[in-house]
N, C-alpha and C positions, 0 to 999 in steps of 0.2 A: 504494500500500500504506500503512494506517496505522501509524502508529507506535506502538508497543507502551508501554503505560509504565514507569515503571522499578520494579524490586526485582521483585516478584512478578510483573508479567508478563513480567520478561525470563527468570524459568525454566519460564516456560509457551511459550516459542517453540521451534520445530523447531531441527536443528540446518542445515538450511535456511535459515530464517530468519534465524540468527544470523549464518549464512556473507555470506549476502547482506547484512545491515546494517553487517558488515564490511569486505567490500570495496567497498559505499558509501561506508563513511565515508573508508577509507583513497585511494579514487580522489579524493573531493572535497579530503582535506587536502594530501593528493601529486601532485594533478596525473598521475595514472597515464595511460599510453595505453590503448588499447581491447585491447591484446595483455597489457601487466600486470593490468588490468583483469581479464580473464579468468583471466589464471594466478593471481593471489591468489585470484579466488573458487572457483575447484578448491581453489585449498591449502587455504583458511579451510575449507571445503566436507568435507574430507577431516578436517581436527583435529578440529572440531565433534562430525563424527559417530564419532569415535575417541573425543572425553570423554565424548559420551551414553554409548558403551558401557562404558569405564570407571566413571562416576559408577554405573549400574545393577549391574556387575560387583562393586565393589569397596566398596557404602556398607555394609556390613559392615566393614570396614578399610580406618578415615580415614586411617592412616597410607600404607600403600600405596597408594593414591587418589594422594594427595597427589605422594607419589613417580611415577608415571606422570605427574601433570597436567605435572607440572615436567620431564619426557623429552619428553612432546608437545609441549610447550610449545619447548623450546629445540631441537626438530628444524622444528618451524614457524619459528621466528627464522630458521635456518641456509637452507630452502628459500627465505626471503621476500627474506632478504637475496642471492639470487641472483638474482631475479624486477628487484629495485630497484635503481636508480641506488646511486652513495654516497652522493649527496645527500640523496634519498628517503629510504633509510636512516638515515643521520644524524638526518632530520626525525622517520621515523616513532619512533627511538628515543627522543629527548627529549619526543615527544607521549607514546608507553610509561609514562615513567617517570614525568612528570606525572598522566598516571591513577590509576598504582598510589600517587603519593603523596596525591592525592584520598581515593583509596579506603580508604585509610588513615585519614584524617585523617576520614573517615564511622564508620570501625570504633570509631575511639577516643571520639566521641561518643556513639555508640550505646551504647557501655561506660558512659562515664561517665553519661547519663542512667539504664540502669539500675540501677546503684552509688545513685543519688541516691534511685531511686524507692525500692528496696529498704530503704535509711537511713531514709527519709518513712514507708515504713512499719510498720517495727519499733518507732516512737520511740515 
C-alpha cells in the first residue's frame, strides 16, 4: 500500500485507512504481538469510523465536534491501555505527547507565517 502524503491527503483516507496506518505504526514502535496487533486495529478501526461520523455530524458545531473528539479520544486511550503492556503504554504515551507537541509547534508556524504574509501585504 502507498503511503499517503501528508496534510491533504491524510483527510482524503478512509477511516480504514487510517485505522490500519495506525496500528502499523503502533505495532512497529511497540513491538505489538499479532493478538495486540489485531485488537488495536479493531479499536483504531472503531474510533476512526466514530470521528468520520462525528466530523460529518457535527461540522456545523466546532464546538461540540470538539467535545466528542476528546470523549473518543480518551475512551480509545482507556481500551488501548488494556490491549498494552505498561510498558507499551508508557512508550506509546510519550510517542503521544511528542506528536501533539510537533503538531503544535507546525500550528504555531503556520500562524506565524501567515501573520507575516498578511503584514507583507498591507505595508
Amino acid at each position: 500500500m502507498q503511503r499517503p502524503m501528508r496534510g491533504q491527503g491524510m483527510r482524503n483516507m478512509t477511516p480504514e485507512q487510517r485505522a490500519d496506518q495506525q496500528a502499523q505504526r503502533l505495532t512497529k514502535q511497540l513491538s505489538l504481538s499479532a493478538d495486540q496487533t489485531t485488537k488495536v486495529k479493531s479499536l483504531a478501526l472503531a474510533q476512526q469510523q466514530e470521528r468520520q461520523t462525528m466530523r460529518t455530524q457535527a461540522s456545523a458545531d466546532r464546538q461540540a465536534m470538539m467535545q466528542n473528539m476528546k470523549a473518543s479520544r480518551d475512551k480509545y486511550e482507556e481500551q488501548l491501555k488494556g490491549i498494552l503492556t505498561s510498558d507499551q503504554y508508557t512508550k506509546y504515551t510519550q510517542m503521544r505527547d511528542e506528536r501533539m507537541d510537533k503538531m503544535q509547534g507546525k500550528l504555531q508556524d503556520r500562524k506565524g507565517k501567515k501573520g507575516k504574509m498578511k503584514a507583507s501585504t498591507n505595508g
